[in-house]
C-alpha positions as CSV (number, residue, x, y, z in Angstrom):
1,X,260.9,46.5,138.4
2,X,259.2,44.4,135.4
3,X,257.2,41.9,137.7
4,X,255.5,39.1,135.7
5,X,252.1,37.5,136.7
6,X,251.1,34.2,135.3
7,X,248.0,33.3,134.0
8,X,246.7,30.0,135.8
9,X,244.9,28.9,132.4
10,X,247.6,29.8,129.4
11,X,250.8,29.8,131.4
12,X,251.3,33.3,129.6
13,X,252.6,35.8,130.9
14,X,251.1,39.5,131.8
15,X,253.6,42.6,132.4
16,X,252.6,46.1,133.1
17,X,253.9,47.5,130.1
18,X,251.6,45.0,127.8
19,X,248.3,46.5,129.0
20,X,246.8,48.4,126.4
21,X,245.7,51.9,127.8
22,X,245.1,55.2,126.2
23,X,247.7,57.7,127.4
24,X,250.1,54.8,128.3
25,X,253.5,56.3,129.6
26,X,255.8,53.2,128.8
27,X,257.5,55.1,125.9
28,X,258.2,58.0,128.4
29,X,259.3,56.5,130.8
30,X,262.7,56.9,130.1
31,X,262.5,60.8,128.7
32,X,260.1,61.2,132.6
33,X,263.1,60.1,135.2
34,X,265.7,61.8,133.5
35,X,264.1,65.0,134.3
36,X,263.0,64.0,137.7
37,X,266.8,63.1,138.2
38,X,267.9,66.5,137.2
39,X,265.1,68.7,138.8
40,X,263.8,66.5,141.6
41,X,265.2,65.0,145.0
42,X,263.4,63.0,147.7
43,X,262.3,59.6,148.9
44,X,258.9,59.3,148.6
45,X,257.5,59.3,144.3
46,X,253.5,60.4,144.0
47,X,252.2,59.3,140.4
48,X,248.9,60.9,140.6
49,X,247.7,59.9,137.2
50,X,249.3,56.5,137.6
51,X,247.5,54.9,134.6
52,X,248.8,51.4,133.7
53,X,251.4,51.7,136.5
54,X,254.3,51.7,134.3
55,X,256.3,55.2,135.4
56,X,255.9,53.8,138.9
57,X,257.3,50.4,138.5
58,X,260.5,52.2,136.9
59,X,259.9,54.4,140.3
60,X,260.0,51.5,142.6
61,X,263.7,50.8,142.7
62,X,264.5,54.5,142.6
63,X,262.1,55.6,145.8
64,X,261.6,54.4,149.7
65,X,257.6,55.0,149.4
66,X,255.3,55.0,146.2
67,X,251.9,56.3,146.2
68,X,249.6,55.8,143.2
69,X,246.4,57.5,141.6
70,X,244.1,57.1,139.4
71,X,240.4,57.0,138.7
72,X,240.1,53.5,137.8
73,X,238.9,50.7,140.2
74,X,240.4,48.4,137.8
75,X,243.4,49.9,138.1
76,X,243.9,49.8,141.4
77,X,242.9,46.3,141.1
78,X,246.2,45.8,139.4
79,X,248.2,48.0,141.4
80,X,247.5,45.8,144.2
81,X,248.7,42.5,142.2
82,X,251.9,44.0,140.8
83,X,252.5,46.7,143.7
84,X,251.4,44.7,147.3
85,X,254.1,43.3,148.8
């Protein structure tokens, strides 16, 4: 999944992966689900230190039922934009 939001006043733009966020996943992403695919079965994906949201937005086409964690109000925030269906 690589949902887009648009700004209202620049027409640009905004994608999970863009956020800037120290201990950012995007780069693992790829290295994360292929060990999950070998070690890992199920329908439901928990990303307890979900972050920027990233590892769960690859998750969302893989799983029946995401759940997502993190400290952040703000992040939830944007969980709920990208995530809410």
């Amino acid at each position: 999944m690589n949902k887009l939001i648009e700004t209202k006043k620049t027409n640009e733009t905004i994608s999970l992966q863009s956020r800037r966020y120290i201990g950012n996943k995007y780069k693992l992403s790829e290295w994360i689900f292929s060990v999950i695919d070998k070690e890992c079965s199920g329908e439901v994906f928990a990303d307890i230190f979900a972050g920027t949201g990233v590892v769960s937005a690859e998750a969302n086409g893989r799983y029946k039922k995401i759940i997502l964690n993190d400290f952040l109000y703000s992040n939830y925030t944007i969980y709920q934009a990208f995530f809410n269906k």
